[in-house]
matplotlib code that plots the C-alpha trace (Angstrom):
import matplotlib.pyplot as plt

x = [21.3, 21.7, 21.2, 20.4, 19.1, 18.7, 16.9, 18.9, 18.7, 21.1, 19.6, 20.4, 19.0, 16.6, 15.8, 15.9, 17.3, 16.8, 19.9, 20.1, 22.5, 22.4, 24.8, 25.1, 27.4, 29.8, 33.2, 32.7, 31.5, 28.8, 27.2, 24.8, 21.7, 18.6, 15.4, 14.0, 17.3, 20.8, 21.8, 25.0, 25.8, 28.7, 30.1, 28.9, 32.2, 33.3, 34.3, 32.4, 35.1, 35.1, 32.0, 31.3, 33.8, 32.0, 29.1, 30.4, 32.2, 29.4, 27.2, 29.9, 30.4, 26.7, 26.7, 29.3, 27.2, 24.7, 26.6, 27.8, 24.8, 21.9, 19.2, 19.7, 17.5, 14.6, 14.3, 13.3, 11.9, 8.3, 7.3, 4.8, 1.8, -0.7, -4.2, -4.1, -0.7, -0.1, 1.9, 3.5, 4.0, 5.6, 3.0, 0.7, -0.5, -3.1, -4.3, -4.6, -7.5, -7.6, -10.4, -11.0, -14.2, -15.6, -15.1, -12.9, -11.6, -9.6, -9.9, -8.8, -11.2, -9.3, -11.6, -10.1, -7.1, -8.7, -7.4, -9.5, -7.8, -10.7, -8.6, -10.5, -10.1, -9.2, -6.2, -3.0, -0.7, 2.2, 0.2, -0.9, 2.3, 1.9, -1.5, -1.3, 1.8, 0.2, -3.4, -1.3, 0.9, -2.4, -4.8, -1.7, -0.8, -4.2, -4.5, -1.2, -2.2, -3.4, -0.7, 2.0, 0.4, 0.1, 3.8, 4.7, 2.4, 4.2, 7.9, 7.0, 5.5, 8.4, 11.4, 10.0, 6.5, 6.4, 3.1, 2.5, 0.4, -0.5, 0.8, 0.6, 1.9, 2.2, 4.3, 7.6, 10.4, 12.5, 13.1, 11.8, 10.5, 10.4, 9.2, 7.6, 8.1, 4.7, 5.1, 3.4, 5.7, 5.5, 6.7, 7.0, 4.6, 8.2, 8.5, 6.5, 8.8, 11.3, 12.0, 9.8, 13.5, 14.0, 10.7, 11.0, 14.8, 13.1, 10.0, 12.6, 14.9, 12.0, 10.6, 14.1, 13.7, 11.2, 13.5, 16.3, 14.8, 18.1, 21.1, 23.7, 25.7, 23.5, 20.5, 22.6, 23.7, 19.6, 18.9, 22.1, 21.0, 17.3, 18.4, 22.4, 22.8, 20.6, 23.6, 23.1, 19.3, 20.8, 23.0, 19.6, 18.0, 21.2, 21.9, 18.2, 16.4, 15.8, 13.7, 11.4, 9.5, 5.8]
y = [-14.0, -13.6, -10.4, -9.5, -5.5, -3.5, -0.3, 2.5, 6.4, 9.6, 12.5, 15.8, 19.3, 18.1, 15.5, 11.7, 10.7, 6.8, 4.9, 1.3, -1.3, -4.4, -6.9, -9.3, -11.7, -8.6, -7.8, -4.1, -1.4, 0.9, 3.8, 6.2, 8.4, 6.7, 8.2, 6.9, 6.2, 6.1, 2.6, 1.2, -2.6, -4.3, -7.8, -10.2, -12.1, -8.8, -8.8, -7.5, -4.2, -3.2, -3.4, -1.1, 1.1, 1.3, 2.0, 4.8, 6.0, 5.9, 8.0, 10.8, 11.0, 11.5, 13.9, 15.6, 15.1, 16.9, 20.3, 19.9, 19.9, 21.1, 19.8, 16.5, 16.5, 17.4, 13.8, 12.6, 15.9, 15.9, 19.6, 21.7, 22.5, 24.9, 26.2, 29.7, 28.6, 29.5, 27.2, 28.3, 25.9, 28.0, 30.4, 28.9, 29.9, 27.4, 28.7, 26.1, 25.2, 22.7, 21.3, 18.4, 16.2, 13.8, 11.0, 8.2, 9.0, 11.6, 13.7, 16.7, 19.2, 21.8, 24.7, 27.0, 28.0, 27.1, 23.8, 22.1, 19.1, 16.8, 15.4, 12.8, 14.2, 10.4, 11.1, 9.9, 13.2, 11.2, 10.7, 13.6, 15.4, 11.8, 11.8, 16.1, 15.6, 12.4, 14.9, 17.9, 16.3, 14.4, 17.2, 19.5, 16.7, 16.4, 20.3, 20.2, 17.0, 18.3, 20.9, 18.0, 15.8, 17.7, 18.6, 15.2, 15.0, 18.0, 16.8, 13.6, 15.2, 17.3, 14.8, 11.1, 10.2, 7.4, 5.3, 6.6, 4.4, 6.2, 9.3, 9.4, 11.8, 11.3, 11.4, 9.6, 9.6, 7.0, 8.3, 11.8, 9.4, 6.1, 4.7, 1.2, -1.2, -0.8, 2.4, 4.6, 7.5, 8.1, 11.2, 12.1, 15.0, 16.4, 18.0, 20.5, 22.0, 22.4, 25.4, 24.0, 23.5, 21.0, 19.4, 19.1, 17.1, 15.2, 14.0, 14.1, 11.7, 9.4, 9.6, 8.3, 5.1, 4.7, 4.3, 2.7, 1.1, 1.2, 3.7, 3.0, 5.4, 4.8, 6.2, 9.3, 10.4, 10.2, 12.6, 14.7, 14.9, 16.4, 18.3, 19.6, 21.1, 17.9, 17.9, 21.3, 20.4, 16.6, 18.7, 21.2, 17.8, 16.7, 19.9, 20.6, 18.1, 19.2, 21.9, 19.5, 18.0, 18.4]
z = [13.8, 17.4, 19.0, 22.7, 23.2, 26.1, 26.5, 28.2, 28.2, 27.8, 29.8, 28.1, 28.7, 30.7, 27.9, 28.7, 25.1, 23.8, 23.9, 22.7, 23.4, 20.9, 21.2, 18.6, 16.2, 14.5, 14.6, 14.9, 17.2, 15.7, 17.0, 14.9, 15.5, 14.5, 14.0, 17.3, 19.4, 19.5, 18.6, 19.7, 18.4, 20.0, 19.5, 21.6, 22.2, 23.9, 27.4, 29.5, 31.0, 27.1, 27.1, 29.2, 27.9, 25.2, 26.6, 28.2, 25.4, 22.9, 25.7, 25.5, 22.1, 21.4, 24.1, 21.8, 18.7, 20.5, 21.4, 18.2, 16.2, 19.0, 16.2, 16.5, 19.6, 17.6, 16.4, 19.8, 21.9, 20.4, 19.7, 22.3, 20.4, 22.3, 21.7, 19.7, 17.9, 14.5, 12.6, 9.1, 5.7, 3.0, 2.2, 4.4, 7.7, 10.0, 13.4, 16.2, 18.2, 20.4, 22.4, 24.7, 24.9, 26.9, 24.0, 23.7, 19.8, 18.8, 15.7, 13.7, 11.0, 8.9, 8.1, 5.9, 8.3, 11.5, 12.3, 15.0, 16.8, 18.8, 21.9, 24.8, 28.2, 28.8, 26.7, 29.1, 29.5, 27.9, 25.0, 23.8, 22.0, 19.5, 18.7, 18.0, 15.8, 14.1, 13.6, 12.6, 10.3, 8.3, 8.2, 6.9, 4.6, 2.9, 2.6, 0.0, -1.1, -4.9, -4.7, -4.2, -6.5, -9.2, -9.2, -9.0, -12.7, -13.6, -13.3, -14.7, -17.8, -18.1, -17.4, -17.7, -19.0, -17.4, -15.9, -12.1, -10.1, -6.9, -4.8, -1.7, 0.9, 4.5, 7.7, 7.6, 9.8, 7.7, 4.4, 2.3, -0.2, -2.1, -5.1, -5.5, -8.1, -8.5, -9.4, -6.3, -5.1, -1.3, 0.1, 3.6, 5.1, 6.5, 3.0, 3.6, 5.8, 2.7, 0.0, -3.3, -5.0, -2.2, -2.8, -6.3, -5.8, -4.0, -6.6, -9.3, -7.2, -6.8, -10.3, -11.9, -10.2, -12.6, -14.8, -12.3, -9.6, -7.7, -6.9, -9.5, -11.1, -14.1, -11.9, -10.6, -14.4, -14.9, -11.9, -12.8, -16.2, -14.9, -12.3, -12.0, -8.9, -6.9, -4.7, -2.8, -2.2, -0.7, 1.1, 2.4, 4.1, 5.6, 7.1, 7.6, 8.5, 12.1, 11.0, 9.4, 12.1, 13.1]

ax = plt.figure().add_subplot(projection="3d")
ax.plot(x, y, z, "-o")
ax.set_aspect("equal")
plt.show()
């Protein structure tokens, strides 16, 4: 399919915010918050004065979106980490230390609570708030690891006894989880920012696609069936999902 894209930006608070324009072979105009950007697809055939209309258009509403729901900008403002910081999962607190070295690679060691992030003084200033969320986000993943794990054993036990090949937990900024045909359940690291109710939606939501590897209303009468209320968590990680970003 055709598609031409251009790279644009809102600025916001201060905030230059990811906009991009896509024009392509559709009939309709699209606009929706992305994990990266805010996409806008427009017909190609369009003239273009509506074009940019729309353009301008689009840019305001998001602008709205924003006021309206000040956590949407969380998804592309990376979060300041500083040395000394204490950062909280659950029960869970990890102190902060980070140190720079005159070393090309960068690294992180959690010991006990004392999370040391290795950084390379070479390390481009623009860089740095990726590589601490992306060492942050692992070393914390790998600390619940078992914890996580073994719930996902738990639940199956409980509600499906069915074959698990793998589990794996790590960052994600797509989805809270999937489940392979294979049978590996992923879950995203972002979890860990949830209530353990919310967490355990989540695994059950994933385990049923053992059983129905799709989202029919056959595999919603299986999650229903093993947990009732799964709407108010869906509704948590809608409302919530700001919160849960290293």
């Amino acid at each position: 399919m055709f598609s031409k894209k251009e790279e644009t930006y809102i600025e916001y608070t201060g905030h230059r915010i990811p906009f991009v324009i896509i024009n392509e072979l559709r009939r309709s105009v699209r606009v929706a918050f992305g994990s990266k950007a805010i996409t806008l697809r427009l017909p190609y055939l369009m003239s273009a004065v509506k074009k940019e209309k729309q353009i301008e258009n689009s840019k305001q509403w998001a602008i709205d979106q924003l006021r309206v729901k000040p956590g949407l900008i969380h998804s592309f403002v990376a979060k300041a980490y500083s040395d000394g910081q204490v950062i909280q999962f659950g029960d869970r607190k990890y102190v902060l230390h980070v140190q720079y070295h005159d070393r090309k690679t960068n690294k992180a060691v959690l010991k006990s609570r004392l999370l040391e992030v290795h950084l390379s003084s070479d390390l481009p200033d623009d860089q740095r708030p990726g590589v601490l969320r992306h060492l942050i986000s692992r070393s914390i993943a790998n600390d619940f690891y078992p914890q996580i794990a073994a719930r996902v054993h738990e639940l199956n036990q409980l509600h499906f006894n069915q074959p698990i090949r793998d589990i794996k937990l790590k960052l994600s900024q797509t989805n809270w989880g999937s489940c392979s045909t294979q049978g590996t359940i992923n879950l995203s690291a972002r979890l860990l920012f949830a209530p353990p109710v919310v967490i355990d939606y989540v695994i059950i939501h994933e385990l049923a696609h053992l059983l129905e590897h799709n989202h029919s209303d056959r595999y919603w009468a299986i999650v229903e069936q093993k947990m009732p209320d799964y709407q108010n968590h869906e509704k948590w990680l809608k409302q919530n999902s700001h919160l849960c970003e290293f």
